[in-house]
N, C-alpha and C positions, 0 to 999 in steps of 0.2 A: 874317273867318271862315276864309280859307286860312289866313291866319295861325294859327290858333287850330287847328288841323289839323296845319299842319305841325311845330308847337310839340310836338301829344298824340303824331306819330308816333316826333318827337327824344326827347322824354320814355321812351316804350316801351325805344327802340333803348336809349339810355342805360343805363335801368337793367337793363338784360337784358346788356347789354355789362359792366357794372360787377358782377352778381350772377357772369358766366363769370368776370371775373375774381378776384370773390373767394373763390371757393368754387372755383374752376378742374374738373377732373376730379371730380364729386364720390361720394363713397361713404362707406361703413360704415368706422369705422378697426376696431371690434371688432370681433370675432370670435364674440364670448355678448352682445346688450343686454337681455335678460331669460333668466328661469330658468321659464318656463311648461313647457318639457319635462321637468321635473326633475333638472336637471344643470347644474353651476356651472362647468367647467372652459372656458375659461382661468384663468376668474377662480380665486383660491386667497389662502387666512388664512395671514399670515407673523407669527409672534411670535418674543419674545425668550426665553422660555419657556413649554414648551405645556400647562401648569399654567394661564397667563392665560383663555386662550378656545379656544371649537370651532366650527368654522360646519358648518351642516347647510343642505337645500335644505327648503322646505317650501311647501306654498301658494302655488307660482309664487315665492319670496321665499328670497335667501341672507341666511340668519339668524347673527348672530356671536353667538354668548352667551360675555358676559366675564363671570368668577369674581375675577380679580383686575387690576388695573391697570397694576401696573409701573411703570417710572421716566418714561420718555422716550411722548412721545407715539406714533411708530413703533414703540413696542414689542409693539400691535397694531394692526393693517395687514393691506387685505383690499387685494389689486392685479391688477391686468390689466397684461401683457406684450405684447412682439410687434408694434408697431405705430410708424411713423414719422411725426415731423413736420418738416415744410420752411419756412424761415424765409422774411420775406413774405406767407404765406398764413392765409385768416382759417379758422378750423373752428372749427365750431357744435356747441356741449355742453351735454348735456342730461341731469338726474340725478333720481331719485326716491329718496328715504330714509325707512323711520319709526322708532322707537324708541320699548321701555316705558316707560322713565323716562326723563328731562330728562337733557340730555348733549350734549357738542359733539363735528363731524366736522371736522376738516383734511379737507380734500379739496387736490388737484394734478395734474398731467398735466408732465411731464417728464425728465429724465434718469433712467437708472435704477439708474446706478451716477456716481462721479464722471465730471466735477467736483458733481453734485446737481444742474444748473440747472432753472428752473422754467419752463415757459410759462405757465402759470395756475394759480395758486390764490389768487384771491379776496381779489386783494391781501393776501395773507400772515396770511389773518384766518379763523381756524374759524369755522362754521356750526354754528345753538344748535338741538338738535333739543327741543321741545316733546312731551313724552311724548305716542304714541300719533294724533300729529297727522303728517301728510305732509307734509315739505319736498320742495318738487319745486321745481328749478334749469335754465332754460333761459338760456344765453347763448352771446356769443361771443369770441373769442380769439385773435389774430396770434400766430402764433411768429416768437419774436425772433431764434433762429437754427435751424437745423437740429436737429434731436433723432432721429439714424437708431436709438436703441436709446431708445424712450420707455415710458413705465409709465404707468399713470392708476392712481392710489391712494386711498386711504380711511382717515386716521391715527385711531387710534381709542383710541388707550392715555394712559397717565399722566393729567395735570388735564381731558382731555377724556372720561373714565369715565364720572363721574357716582355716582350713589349702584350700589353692585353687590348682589345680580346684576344685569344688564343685558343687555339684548338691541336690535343695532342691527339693521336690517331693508334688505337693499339688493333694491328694485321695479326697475328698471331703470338703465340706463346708457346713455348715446350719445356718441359724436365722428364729427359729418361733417363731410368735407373731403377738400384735393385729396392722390391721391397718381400719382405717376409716371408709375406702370404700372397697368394693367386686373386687374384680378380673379384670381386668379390660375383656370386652365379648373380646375372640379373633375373628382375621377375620374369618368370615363363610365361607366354601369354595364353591367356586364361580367357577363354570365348563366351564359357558359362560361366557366370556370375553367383554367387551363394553366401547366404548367412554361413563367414565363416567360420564362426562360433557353433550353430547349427540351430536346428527346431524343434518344435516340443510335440508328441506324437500327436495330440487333440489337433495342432495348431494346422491353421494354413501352412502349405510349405509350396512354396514357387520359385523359379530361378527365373536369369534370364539371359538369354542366347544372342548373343552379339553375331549377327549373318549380313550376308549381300542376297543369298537366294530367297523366293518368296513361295518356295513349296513349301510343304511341314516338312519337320526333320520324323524319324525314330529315334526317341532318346531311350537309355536303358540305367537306371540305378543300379550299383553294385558295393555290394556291401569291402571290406574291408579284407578277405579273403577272393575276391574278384568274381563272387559269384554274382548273376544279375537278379534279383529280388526283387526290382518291376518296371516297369516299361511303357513307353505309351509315344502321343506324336506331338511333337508342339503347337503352339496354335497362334495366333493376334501376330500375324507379320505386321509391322508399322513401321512408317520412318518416326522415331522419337525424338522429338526438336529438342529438350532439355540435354539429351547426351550427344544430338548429332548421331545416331547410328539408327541403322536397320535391325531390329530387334524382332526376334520369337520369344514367347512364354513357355516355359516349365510348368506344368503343376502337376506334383505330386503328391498332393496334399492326403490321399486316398492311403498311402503307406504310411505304416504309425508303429513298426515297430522298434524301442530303443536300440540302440546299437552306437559305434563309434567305425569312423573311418569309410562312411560313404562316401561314392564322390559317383557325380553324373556324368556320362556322354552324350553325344549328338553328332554326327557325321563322327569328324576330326577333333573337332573340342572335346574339351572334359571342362572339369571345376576343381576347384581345391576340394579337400578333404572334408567334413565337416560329420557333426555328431548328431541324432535322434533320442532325447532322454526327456527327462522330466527335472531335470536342475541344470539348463542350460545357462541361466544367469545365475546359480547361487552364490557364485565368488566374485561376480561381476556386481552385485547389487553393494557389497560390500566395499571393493575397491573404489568404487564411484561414490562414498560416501567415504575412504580414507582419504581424498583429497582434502577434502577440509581441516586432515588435523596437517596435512601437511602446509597449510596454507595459513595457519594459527598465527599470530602475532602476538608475540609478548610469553612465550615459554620458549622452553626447550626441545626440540624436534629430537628423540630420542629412544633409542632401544629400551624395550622389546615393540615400543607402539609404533614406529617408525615401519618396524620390519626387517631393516636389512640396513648395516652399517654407514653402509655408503650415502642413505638419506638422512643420516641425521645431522644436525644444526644446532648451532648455539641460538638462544629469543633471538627473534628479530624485534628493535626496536622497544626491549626493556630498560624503564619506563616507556611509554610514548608520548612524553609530551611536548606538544605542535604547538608552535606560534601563530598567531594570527597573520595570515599574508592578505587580507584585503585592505578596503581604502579606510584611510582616516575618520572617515564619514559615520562608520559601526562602532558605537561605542562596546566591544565585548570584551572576556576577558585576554588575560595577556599569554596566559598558556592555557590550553585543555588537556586535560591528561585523557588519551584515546586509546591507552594500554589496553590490550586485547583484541577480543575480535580478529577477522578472518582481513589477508589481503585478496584484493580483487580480483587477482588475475598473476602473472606468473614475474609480478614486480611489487614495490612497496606501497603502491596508494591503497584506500580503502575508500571505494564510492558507498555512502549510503544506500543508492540505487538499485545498486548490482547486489549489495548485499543483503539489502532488504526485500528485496527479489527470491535470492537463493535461501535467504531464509524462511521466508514466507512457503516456496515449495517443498524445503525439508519440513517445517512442521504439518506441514497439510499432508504430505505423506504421511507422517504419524497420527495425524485424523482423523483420516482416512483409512489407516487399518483400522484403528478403535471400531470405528462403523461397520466395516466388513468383517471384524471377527478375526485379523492375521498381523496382531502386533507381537506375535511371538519370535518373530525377525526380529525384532528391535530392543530386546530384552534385557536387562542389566547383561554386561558379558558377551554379547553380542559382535562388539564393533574393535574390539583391542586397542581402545583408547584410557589415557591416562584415569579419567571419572571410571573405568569399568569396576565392576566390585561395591559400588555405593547403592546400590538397591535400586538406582533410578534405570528408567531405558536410556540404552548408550546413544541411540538416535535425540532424546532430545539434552544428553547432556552436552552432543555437541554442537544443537542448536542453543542450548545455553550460553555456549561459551559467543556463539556470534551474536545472541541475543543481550550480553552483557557489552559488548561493543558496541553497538549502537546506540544503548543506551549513556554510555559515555561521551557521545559526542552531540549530547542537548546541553544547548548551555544555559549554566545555572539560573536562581535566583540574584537579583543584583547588577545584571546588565541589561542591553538593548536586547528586545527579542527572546525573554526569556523564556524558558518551554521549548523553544524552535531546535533544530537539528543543522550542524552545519551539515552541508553535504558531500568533504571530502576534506581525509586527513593524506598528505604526501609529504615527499621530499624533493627538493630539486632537482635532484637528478633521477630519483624512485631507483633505484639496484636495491637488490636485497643481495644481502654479503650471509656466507656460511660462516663465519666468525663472530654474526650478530652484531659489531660492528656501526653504527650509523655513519654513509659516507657524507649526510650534507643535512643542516637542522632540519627538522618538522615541521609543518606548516600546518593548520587548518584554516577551512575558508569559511566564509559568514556565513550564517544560516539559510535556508529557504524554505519556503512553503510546501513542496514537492515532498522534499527531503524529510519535514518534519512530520506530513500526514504518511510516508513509509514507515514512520517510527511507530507513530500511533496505532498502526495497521498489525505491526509484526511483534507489537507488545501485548494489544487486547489479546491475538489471538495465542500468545504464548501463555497469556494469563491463566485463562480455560483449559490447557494441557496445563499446565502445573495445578494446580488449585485442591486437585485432592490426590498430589503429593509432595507438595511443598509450598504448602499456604504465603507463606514470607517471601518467597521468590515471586508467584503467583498475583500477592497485592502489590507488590514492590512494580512487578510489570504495569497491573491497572493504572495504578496511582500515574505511571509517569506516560501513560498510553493519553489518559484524561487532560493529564498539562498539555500534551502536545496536542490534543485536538482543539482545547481552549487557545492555544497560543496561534491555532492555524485559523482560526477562526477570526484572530483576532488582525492578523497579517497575510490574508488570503489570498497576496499577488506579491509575495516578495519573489523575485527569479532568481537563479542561479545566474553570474555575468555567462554572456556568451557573444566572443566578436568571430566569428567562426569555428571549424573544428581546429583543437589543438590538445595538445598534453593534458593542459592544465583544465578544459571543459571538452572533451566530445559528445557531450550528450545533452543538446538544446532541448529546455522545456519552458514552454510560456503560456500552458493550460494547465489547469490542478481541479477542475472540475471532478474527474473521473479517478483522482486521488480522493477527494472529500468523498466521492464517494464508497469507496472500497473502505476507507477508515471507517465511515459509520455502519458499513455491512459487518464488521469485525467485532465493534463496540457495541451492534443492538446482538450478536449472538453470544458474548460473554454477559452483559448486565443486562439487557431485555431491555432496556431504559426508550422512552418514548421520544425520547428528544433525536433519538439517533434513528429509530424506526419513519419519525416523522421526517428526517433528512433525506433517508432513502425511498420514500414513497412521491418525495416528492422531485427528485433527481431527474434529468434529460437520459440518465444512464440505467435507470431502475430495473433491474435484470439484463442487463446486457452482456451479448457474448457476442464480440463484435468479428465477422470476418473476415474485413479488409481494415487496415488503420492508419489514416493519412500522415505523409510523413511532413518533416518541417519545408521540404523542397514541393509540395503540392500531389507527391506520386503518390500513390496506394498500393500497399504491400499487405500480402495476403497471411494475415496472422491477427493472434487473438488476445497476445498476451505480449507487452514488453515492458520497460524502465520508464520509458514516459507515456504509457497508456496504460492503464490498472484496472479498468473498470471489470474485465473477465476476472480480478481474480474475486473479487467482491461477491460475485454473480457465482462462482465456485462455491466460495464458505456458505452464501445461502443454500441452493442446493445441496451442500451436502450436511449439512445442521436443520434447515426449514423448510425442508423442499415442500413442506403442506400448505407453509404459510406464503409460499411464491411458487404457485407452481408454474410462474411463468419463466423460472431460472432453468427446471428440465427441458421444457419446449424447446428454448434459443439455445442450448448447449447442443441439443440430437441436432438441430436445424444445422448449424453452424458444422455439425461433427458431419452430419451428410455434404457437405457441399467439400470438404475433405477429402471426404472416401472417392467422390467426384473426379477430382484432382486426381487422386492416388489412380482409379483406374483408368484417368487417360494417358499416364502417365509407363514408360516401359521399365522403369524400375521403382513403382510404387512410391515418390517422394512427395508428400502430401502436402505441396508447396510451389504454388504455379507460377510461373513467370511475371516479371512486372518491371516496367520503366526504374528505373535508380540515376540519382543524379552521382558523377562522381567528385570526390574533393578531390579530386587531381584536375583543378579548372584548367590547366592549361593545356590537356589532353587533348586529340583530336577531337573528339565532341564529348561534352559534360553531361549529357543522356545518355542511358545504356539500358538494353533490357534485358532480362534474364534475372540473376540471383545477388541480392542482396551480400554486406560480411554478414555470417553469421548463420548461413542456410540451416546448417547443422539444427543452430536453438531454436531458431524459427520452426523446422521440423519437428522438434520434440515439444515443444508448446503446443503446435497442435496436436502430437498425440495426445499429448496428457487431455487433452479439449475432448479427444475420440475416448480413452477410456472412461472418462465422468460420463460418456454417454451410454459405454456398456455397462458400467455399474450403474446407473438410474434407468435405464429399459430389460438390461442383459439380452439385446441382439449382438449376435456374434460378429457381425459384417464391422461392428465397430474395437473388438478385441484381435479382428484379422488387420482389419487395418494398421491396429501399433504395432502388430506383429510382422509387419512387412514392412514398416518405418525403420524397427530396428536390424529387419536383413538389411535395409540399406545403409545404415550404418556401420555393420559388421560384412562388410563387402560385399553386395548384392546392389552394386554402382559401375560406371563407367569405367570408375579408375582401379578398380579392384581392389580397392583399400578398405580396410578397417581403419576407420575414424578414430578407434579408442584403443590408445597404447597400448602393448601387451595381450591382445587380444584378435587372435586369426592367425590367419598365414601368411596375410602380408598387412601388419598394422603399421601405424604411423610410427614414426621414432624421434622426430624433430621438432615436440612441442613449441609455441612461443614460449618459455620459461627461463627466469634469469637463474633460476637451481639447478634446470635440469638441462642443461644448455652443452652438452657433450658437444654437438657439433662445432660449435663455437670456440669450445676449452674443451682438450680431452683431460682435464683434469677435474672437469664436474662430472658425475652422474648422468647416467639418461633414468627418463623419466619412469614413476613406476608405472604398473599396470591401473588402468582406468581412468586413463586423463582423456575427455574428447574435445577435439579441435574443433574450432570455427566453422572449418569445410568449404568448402567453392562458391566461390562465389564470382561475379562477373566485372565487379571493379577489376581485377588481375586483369583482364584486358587493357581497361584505362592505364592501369601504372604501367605492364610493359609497353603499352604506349607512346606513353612519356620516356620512361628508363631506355627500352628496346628498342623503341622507334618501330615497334611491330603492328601491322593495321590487321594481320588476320585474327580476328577474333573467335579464340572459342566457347564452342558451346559451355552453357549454363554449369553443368556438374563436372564438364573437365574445366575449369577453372581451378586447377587446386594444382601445389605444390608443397612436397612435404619440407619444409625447409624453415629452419629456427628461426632467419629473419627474414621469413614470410610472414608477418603479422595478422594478413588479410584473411590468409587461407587457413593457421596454424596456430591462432590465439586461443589461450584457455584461460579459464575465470568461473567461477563460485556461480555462475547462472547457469553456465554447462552444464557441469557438474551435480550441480541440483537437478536439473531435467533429466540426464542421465540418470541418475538413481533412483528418483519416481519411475520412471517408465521401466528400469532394471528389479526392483521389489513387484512393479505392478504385475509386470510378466512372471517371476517367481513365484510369486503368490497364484497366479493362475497354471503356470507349470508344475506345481508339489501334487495336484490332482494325481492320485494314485491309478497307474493300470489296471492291476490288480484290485478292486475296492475289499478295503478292510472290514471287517467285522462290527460295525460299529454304528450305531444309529446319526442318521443327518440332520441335525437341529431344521434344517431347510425344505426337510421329506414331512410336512405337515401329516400328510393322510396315513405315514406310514408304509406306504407301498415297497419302497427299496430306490422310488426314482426320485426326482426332484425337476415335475414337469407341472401343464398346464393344471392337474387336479390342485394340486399345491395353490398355482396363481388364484385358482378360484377361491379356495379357502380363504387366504389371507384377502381376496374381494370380499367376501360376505363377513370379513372381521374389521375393515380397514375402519380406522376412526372410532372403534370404543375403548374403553379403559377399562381396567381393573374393577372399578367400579358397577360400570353396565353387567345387568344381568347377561346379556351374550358374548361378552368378552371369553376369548380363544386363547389360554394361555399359550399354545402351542405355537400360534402365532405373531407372537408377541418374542420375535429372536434377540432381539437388543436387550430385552429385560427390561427395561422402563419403566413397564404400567402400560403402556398404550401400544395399539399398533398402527404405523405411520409407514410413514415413507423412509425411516431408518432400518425397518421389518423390507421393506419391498427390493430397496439397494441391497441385502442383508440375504434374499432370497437369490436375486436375478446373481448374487455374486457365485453363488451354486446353482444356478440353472443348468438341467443336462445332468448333472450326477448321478452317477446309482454308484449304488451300497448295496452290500451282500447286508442282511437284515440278521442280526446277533440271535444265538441260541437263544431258544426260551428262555425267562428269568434273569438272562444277564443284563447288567446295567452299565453300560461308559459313563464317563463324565469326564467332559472337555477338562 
């Protein structure tokens, strides 16, 4: 009987020792094992062509309906990512399938790019699905070696069809087994919402309190030792339509002392961590201007400029010269060589648009300090790019390098349309390979009109930044700024084709009005020439800052600035080069920047960006209207900040420097989803760019992305597609439309217009965060009377001086900040950019000098 005892207890031990060991650590490898919530995503239908099949969600069930079959059995394929297996151990698989009609599944679980190896599939043998009847597969499986980048698949094409139409039905999916490491902690939820970066002491500082109650809370800040350092009650209960939530306000704007490692309460919430200082973006202005070397075409991605090992790259696409892919019709040349310059986004085309865009913003940035006095960000050395060290600023030698790209893609003397721009160099497939590598020839397409008045635009104005430092670069721009305007002049309705959205054109334009004119606001502020002054006086567009811009589908979307609407930025270079000579460009920019702020405060997380019908290109969607948020909220957002700050530097009212300043908490998590938008940045940032380099999710053998990439952001098409994909009719709200996920294109795209607005708005704010607490010993070019402040006595001065020169017996040296000769409206921008200052006032005798 002991025996027989001590036998049951070795027995137990045994197999309990033998199950840890084979199943080790055990858990979920998936991520989705059913679709009862209405949403299939990891899982996702990969075909060879998407004429074959569509998978939609329905009845708890990811439904494939194939139309046609294809060659190869993978040619449709429903698969799951993201998931690793370790050789030695055993996991336990588990699968449900049905089907209308009689038909066979490949099923596997293994590699997911080469060498292809397999852990399981069923000894190399499809599965015969019985129309209508349930295969359900429970077994187990050793990997035979390591699989860190594994896929579970579902081969569904070629001789495993069946008679079509067809429909296969996937009920669930399982793999448990050991892995590593534990779970990964999900995000905590986080009630109060905050700039998780943090705010600058001057600055507004607000959160915002996700509730059901409609009292006020007691909220209490505490510093980072848990003491509470201040307190108060919340306020504006609302239901806020763009997040869908019951919302209170934070503000504790009143507290300004630096520090690190605040975090607020209220009842039961808290918020994430977050800082109080005066260089809250300083490394953030910079990262969001290193996207662009990462983005370079035609060198070497490389240490020490790179950063960090892991991001560098062999050129993409040295040389780059592209074939002509349009019709026979264009007589141009047979290659362009388009070497250089920046790619668009996070693959290999290069839009004129997009880049003429993001170039136009980085040098205006650079303009734009000149004016204000705060180009010492941008100074040779600056940016730890290859040009550093050559005496120029680092900022515009890497607008150089995109400003030499564009200029490579007008074509010559000697063909059809000479002078013109084409307005897109790609590749058939577009992948950018880290081997540098081209996988498929180059193409350029014909020229157009559009395309070639952005050239003329981002040349004049490159001209005037170089011109007195590097004369030869400087004429070299005019010269070809002047051909392209002649050439658009000469072909002022050539179009880009466009037979709807696709790869090869998503971006319809069939007006260039408000291009001719933003070219000739560029070319009368570098040559003064009357031919271009008399184009713009006499424009439909003549100072405008528009703030809604009808789209090609008939709807109006509440923005001021895009790729085929230019005329804000026109109406920008005037104001801030001629604001005396238009001063109807300040008027319509405050106008426009107020109807923002508008926005922003009806809004429960400050997104200065209101709702609006959008048609969506997923026509076969339940309905092809939608309202709420545009792709792209993100840029749309920062366009109009940048719109709000041109209106605090030309008045310097503060209500419009609060307002970018609450753009940017909601970028940096002070949103619905609690995310920070920009890579590498907060406590719960994005990690899953669209990017074909940085695509870790995808391949754990790339890279994740560096610090400072910002995505797309939410937007309400994601309703549409899971729609269609998910078969899901609940739609949500406006700002939770986002998911963070690589082939999320909608929510998770980045590209060279991002990036550009990101970094404008990241310097603008620095430059206004370096305001010292303490003020230094040191006289304020902007403190006219002397006092120690930089208030209305000031404003007055420079009134009783505005408009004489050097000349005039009453001329104000003092207020004459720009140095010029004259005092203008570059003295008043120049002022208002220190409005509010004080300065402790220097011992007797002593003299600073900037």
């Amino acid at each position: 009987m002991l025996k027989r005892a001590v036998v049951s207890v070795l027995f137990v031990f045994v197999l309990t020792l033998l199950s840890s060991t084979c199943f080790g650590d055990q858990s979920q490898l998936l991520k989705r094992t059913d679709f009862t919530d209405g949403f299939s995503s990891p899982w996702r239908l990969m075909t060879s062509n998407s004429n074959l099949a569509y998978s939609y969600v329905k009845d708890g069930n990811l439904t494939v309906h194939m139309d046609a079959k294809g060659t190869n059995k993978w040619d449709i394929a429903v698969v799951h990512d993201d998931f690793s297996l370790y050789q030695g151990q055993i996991y336990r698989l588990q699968f449900k399938l049905v089907a209308s009609k009689n038909c066979k599944v490949y099923a596997k679980i293994g590699d997911k790019r080469e060498p292809y190896g397999e852990a399981w599939n069923n000894k190399w043998s499809p599965f015969s699905l019985i129309a209508d009847k349930v295969l359900q597969i429970e077994t187990t499986f050793t990997a035979d070696k390591d699989y860190k980048d594994a896929q579970f698949a579902f081969h569904l094409g070629g001789e495993l069809a069946g008679s079509l139409p067809n429909e296969v039905k996937i009920i669930s999916a399982s793999i448990i087994g050991y892995t590593p490491d534990p779970d990964p902690t999900p995000t905590p939820v986080i009630d109060i919402r905050v700039n998780q970066l943090g705010y600058y002491p001057d600055s507004v500082k607000k959160a915002t309190l996700k509730t059901h109650y409609n009292t006020p809370f007691n909220w209490m800040l505490k510093d980072s030792q848990g003491t509470i350092v201040a307190s108060g009650k919340t306020s504006s209960y609302r239901m806020d339509h763009a997040s869908g939530e019951y919302v209170q306000i934070i503000d504790f704007s009143d507290y300004n002392t630096p520090g690190t490692g605040y975090t607020l309460y209220a009842g039961d919430a808290s918020s994430f961590p977050f800082d109080i200082g005066n260089n809250i973006y300083s490394k953030l202005q910079y990262d969001a201007l290193k996207y662009f070397y990462h983005a370079r075409s035609g060198i070497d991605i490389k240490m020490p400029y790179c950063e960090n090992p892991q991001w560098s790259r062999v050129a993409g696409d040295l040389p780059d010269k592209a074939n002509y892919s349009g019709t026979a019709s264009y007589n141009g040349p047979n290659i362009l060589d388009a070497t250089g310059g920046w790619y668009d986004g996070g693959f290999s085309t290069k839009y004129l648009s997009y880049n003429g865009m993001a170039l136009w913003k980085m040098q205006n940035q650079y303009e734009n300090a000149l004016v204000t006095g705060k180009v010492d960000a941008f100074k040779d050395n600056s940016m730890n790019i290859p040009e550093s060290g050559n005496g120029y600023p680092d900022i515009l030698d890497e607008a150089r390098w995109g400003m030499e790209g564009l200029l490579r893609m007008q074509i010559p003397e000697g063909y059809d349309c000479a002078g013109m721009a084409s307005y897109l160099i790609k590749g058939n497939t577009n992948y950018l390979t880290t081997t540098g590598e081209p996988i498929t020839e180059r193409l350029y397409s014909p020229p157009s009109t559009d395309a070639t008045l952005y050239l003329a635009s981002c040349a004049a104005q490159a001209s005037r930044l170089w011109k007195s430092i590097d004369s030869n670069f400087s004429g070299k721009c005019l010269l070809y700024a002047e051909i392209a305007w002649e050439a658009a002049q000469k072909n002022p309705l050539v179009y880009q084709p466009y037979n709807g959205p696709s790869p090869i054109n998503p971006y319809p334009s069939d007006y260039f009005d408000d291009e001719f004119y933003w070219a000739a606001c560029e070319l009368y502020i570098t040559t003064g020439k009357s031919v271009y002054l008399d184009y713009i006086k006499g424009s439909k567009h003549y100072c405008q800052m528009a703030l809604e811009i009808p789209e090609y589908d008939s709807h109006v979307l509440q923005e001021s600035m895009k790729p085929d609407f230019t005329a804000g930025l026109g109406t920008i270079s005037l104001a801030l080069n001629k604001t005396q000579e238009f001063p109807e460009a300040l008027k319509n920019i405050t106008k426009v920047a107020d109807s923002y702020i508008s926005v922003q405060n009806g809004q429960g997380y400050s997104m200065p960006l209101a709702e609006r019908y959008i048609t969506s290109p997923f026509y076969y969607s339940k309905s092809s209207v939608l309202r709420g948020y545009p792709q792209g909220s993100n840029l749309l957002g920062a366009n109009n900040a940048i719109v709000m700050a041109y209106a605090y530097a030309l008045t310097g009212d503060k209500k419009y420097v609060n307002g970018v300043n609450e753009f940017m908490d909601y970028l940096l998590g002070r949103n619905p989803m609690v995310k920070s938008y920009i890579t590498g940045y907060g406590e719960n940032p994005v990690i899953n760019p669209n990017h074909g380099l940085f695509a870790y999710q995808d391949n754990h053998n790339l890279p994740k992305a560096p610090g400072g990439f910002l995505v797309s952001g939410a937007t309400s098409l994601l309703n549409a597609m899971r729609a269609v994909i998910d078969g899901d009719s609940n739609y949500l709200p406006a700002q939770k439309c986002y998911e963070d996920d690589y082939f999320n294109y909608l929510t998770n795209e980045v590209n060279v217009d991002l990036n550009a607005s990101l970094a404008w708005l990241a310097s603008f704010e620095e430059a206004r965060g370096l305001i010292p607490t303490s003020p230094p010993k040191k006289p304020n070019p902007a403190d006219i009377n002397g006092d120690g402040k930089v208030n209305m006595r000031d404003v007055v001065e420079m009134a009783l001086a505005f408009g004489t020169t050097s000349k005039d017996p009453n001329f104000n040296k003092k207020c004459d900040l720009t140095n010029d000769g004259a005092v203008n409206m570059s003295d008043v921008m120049a002022l208002a950019m220190r409005f509010g200052d004080e300065y402790e006032l220097p011992e007797p005798g002593t003299v600073h000098i900037d």
